[in-house]
N, C-alpha and C positions, 0 to 999 in steps of 0.2 A: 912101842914104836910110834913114831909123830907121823901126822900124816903126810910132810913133808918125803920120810924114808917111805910111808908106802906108797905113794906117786912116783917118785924116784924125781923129784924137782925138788932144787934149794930152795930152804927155806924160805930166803928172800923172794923169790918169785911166786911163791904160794900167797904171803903176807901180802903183796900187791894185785895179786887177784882177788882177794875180801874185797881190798878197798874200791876198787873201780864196780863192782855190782851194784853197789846204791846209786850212783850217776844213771847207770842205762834201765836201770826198771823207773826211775822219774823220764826218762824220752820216750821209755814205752810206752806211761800213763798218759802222758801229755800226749801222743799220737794216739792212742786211743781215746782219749777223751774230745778230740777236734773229730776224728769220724764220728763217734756218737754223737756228736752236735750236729755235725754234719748231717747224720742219718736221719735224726729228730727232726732235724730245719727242711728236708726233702719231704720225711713221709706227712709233716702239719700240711706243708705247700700241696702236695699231692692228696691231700684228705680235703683242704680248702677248696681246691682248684678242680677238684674233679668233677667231669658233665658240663666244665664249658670250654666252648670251640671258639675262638679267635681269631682272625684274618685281617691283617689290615690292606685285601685286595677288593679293593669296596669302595663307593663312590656315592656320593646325593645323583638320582635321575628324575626328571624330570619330563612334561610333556612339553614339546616346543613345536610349535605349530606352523609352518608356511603358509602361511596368506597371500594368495595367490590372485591373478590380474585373471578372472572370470571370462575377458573379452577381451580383446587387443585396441589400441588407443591412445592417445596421448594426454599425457599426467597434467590436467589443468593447473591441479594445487594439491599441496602436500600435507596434511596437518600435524604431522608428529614428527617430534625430535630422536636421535637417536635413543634409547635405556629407558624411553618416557612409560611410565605405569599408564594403564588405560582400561576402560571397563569394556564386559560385551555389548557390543554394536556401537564403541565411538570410531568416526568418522577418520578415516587413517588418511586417505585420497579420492580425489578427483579426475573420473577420465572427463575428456570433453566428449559432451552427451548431442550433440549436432546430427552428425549423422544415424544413432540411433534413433534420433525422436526422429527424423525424417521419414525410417521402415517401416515404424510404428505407426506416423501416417497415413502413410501407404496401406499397411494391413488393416488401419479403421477403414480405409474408404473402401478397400476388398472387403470386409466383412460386411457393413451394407449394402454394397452391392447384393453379393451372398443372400442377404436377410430379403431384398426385395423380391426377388426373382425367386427364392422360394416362398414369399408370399400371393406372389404369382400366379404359380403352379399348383399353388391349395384351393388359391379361386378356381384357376384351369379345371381341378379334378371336380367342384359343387356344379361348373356350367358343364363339363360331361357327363356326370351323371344325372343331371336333369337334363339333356341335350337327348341322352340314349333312349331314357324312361319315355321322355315325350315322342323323340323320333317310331318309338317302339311303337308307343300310342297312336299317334298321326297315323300311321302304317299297315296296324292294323283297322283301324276304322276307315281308312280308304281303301281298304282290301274286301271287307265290309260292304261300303259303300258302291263298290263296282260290281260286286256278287248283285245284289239287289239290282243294278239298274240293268245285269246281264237278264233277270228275271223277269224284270221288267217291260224292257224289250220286247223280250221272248212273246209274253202277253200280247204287245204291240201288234207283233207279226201276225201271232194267232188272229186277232180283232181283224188287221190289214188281210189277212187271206179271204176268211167269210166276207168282209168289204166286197172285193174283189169278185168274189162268187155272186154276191147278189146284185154286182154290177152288171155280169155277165146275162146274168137271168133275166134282168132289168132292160137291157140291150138288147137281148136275142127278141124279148116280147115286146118291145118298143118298134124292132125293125120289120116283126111281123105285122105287127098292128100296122106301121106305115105301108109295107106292101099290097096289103090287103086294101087300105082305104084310097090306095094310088089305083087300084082295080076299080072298085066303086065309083070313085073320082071322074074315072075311065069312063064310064057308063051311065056317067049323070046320075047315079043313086047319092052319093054326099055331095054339100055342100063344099065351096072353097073354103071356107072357114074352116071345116072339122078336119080336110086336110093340112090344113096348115099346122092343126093341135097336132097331128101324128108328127109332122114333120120336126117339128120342136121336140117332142117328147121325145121321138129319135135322137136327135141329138144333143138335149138332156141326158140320156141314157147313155151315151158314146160318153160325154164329158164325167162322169160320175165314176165310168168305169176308170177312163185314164188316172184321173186322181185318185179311185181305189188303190190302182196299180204304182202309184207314184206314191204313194203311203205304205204298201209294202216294200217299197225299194229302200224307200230312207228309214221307213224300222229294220230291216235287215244290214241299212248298212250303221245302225246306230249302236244295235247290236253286236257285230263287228267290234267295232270302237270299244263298247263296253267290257268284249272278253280283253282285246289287248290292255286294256286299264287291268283288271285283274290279274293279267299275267304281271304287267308292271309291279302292283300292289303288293303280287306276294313278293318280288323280286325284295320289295322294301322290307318287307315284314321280316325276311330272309337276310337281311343284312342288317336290318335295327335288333332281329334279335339276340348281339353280341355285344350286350349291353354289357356283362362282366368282362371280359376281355379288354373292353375300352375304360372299361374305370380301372381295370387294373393299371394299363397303359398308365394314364394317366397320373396313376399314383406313385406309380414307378420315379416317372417324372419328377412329382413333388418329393418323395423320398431321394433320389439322385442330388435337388437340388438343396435340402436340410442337409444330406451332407458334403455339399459344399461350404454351406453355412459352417458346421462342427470343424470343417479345415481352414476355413478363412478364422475363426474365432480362434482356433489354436496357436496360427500363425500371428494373431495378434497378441494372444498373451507369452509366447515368445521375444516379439517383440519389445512386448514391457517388462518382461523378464533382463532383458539387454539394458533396457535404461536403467532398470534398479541396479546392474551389475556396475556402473560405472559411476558409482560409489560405494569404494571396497572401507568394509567395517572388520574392526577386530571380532575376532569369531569367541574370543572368551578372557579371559580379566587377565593378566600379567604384564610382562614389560616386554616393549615391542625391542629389538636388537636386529643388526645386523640389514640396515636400513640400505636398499639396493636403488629406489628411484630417485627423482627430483622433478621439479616443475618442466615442463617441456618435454619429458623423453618420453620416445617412443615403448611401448608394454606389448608383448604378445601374449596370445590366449595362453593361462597356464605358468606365465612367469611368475614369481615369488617377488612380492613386493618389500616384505617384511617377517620376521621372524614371530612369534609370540610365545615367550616363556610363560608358563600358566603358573599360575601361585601351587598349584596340588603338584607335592614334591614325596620321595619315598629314596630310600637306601636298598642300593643292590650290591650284594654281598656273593665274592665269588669263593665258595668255600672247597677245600680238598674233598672229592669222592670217600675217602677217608672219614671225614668228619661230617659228613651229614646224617650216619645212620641211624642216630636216635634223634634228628633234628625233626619238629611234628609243627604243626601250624598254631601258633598261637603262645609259642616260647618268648618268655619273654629278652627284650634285647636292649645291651647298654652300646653303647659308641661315641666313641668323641669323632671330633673333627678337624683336620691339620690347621685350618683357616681359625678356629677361638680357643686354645693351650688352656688347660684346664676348665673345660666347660663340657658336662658329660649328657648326651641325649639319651632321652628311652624311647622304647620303640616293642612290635610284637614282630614274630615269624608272621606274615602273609600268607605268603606262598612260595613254593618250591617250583624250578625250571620243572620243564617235560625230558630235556636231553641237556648234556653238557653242555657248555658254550660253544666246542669244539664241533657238533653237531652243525651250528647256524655259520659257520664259515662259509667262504664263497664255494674250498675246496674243502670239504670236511676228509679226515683221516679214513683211509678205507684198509683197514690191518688184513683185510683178506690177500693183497698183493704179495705177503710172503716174506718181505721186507719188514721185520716188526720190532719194535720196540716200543716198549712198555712206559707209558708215561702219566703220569697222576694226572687225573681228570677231575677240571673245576667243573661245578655245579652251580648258577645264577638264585641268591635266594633272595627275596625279595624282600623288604623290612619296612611294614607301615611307623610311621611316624606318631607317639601317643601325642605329642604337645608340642608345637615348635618353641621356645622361648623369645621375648619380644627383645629385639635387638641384636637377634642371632640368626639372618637370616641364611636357608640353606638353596644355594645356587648347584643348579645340574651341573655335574661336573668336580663339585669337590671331595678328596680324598678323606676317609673314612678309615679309623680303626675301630673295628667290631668285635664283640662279645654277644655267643647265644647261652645264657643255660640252659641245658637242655637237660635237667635233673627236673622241670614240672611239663 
């Protein structure tokens, strides 16, 4: 039996099923053999490619500096064009320095003041302390000196009393002698003459006593006088003896007046703080942009005069949360740049953000509200710069395609 009768299909349809199987096993090879290429051309790309991260959400960043108007004032003169390169400390502008240098004035001639008047007070405190020492001195040697003439005195008195007594003794026996010889006299036993000696010596004897007693008066009242001087004396001794108290005084004083001195002198180097500020300098080397004054206009404290782009430039690269897990510091990095079309820079990993970008928003995402959806978070990585090439210069701002491998 043919196999025709065992199928139960004519002939002729069996004979046209041979034929047609060599056609579709060549579309099958063929479709099999474009996957296999296919397969090969995926898993080389994927064996080449694997361990680098790629982002072309990346940018050249740079420092750019506001330079700012220190003081407020009006722009004498300008010295820079707009884009102009400039080193640190060339000369940008001009305030008018007029009324500065005027305060400054003013604060020299307060600070000499200042200076004399506590040199014043340093002599003030040399003449009080030898004022006190000597008052001290004087004070006590006249306290001294009144004790002594109180002693003194005393003696006096003592001397003036026996005076006095032997005046008395002197009198009583002069008045008797004359009584007596006024009896005799009487009776023609003495002579006038020898009455006349009693009567003298009488009053020899009266006169001797008076001035006895009149020497006791004035040493008694001399002595008087003497104690009131000591009481005086000590009054002194007792008031000069606050010789530390009054040089402290004093020093107070002088210390008061040095720091007036230290505020008058700060208030002048303020002052020439002010003048140097009204010549504003670039603060470090790049190209000044973005140029806001002119001659004449008015500047307030704080206004931005000028921009400064700094020559020190780096790539910050905002890569998928996804793709930073094996990124480590010091991977190396290739990147072109949209601005030079085949021109490839290198570079290393830096550094890595602390938080997403999404973190330093104004509003940053707070997924606690309930409200959530889920969205791939960039991460800021930062890309120092191995070599810039000359003639390729990289301005903040320019768009960046990057490559990390992160296979060393």
């Amino acid at each position: 039996m043919t196999s025709a009768a065992r199928t139960g299909l004519p002939e002729e349809s069996t004979t046209a099923t041979k034929a047609e199987r060599p056609a579709v096993s060549r579309q099958t090879l063929i479709v099999g053999s474009v996957a296999l290429i296919a397969a090969l051309a995926g898993g080389t790309w994927y064996l080449v490619h694997r361990g680098f991260e790629n982002t072309d959400d990346a940018q050249v960043d740079g420092d750019v500096v506001a330079v700012p108007a220190r003081i407020g004032g009006i722009v004498s003169h300008v010295h820079f064009i707009e884009n102009q390169k400039v080193k640190a400390g060339d000369l940008l502008a001009e305030l008018e320095d007029a009324p500065v240098r005027a305060k400054l004035a003013e604060a020299e001639a307060t600070l000499a003041s200042a200076i004399a008047t506590a040199e014043a007070m340093d002599a003030e405190v040399l003449v009080a302390e030898a004022n006190a020492v000597g008052n001290k001195s004087v004070a006590e040697a006249g306290l001294r000196s009144a004790a002594v003439g109180v002693t003194s005195y005393s003696d006096q008195i003592h001397d003036a009393e026996s005076a006095v007594k032997s005046a008395e003794v002197s009198l009583s026996q002069a008045a008797a002698d004359d009584d007596r010889g006024k009896s005799l006299f009487g009776s023609g036993s003495i002579a006038k003459a020898e009455m006349d000696r009693l009567d003298t010596a009488r009053s020899m004897a009266e006169s001797n006593l008076s001035g006895a007693r009149a020497r006791l008066a004035a040493a008694k009242e001399a002595t008087t006088q003497a104690q009131s001087k000591v009481v005086e004396a000590s009054a002194r001794v007792k008031q000069s003896s606050l010789v530390e108290p009054l040089i402290r005084q004093a020093r107070a004083r002088a210390d008061a007046a040095h720091a007036q001195v230290d505020t008058a002198q700060a208030l002048r180097d303020l002052a020439l703080i002010d003048v140097s500020y009204t010549k504003i300098v670039a603060p470090s080397d790049g190209v000044v942009s973005k140029k806001t004054v002119n001659d004449g206009q008015s500047v307030a404290l704080g206004q931005s005069v000028v921009q400064v782009v700094t020559n020190r430039t780096w790539v910050t690269a905002n890569f998928k949360e996804t793709q930073v897990g094996h990124m480590r510091t010091g991977q190396p990095v290739e990147f072109t740049v949209d601005a030079y079309p085949g021109m490839t820079f290198a570079g290393d990993v830096e550094s890595m953000s602390g938080a997403t970008g999404a973190k330093f928003t104004l509003l940053a995402p707070d997924n606690a509200s309930g409200n959530f959806t889920k969205v791939v978070q960039r991460v800021p990585v930062r890309v120092h710069l191995r070599e810039q090439p000359a003639g390729y210069p990289l301005r903040p701002g320019m768009s960046v395609d990057l490559t990390v491998d992160t296979r060393k």
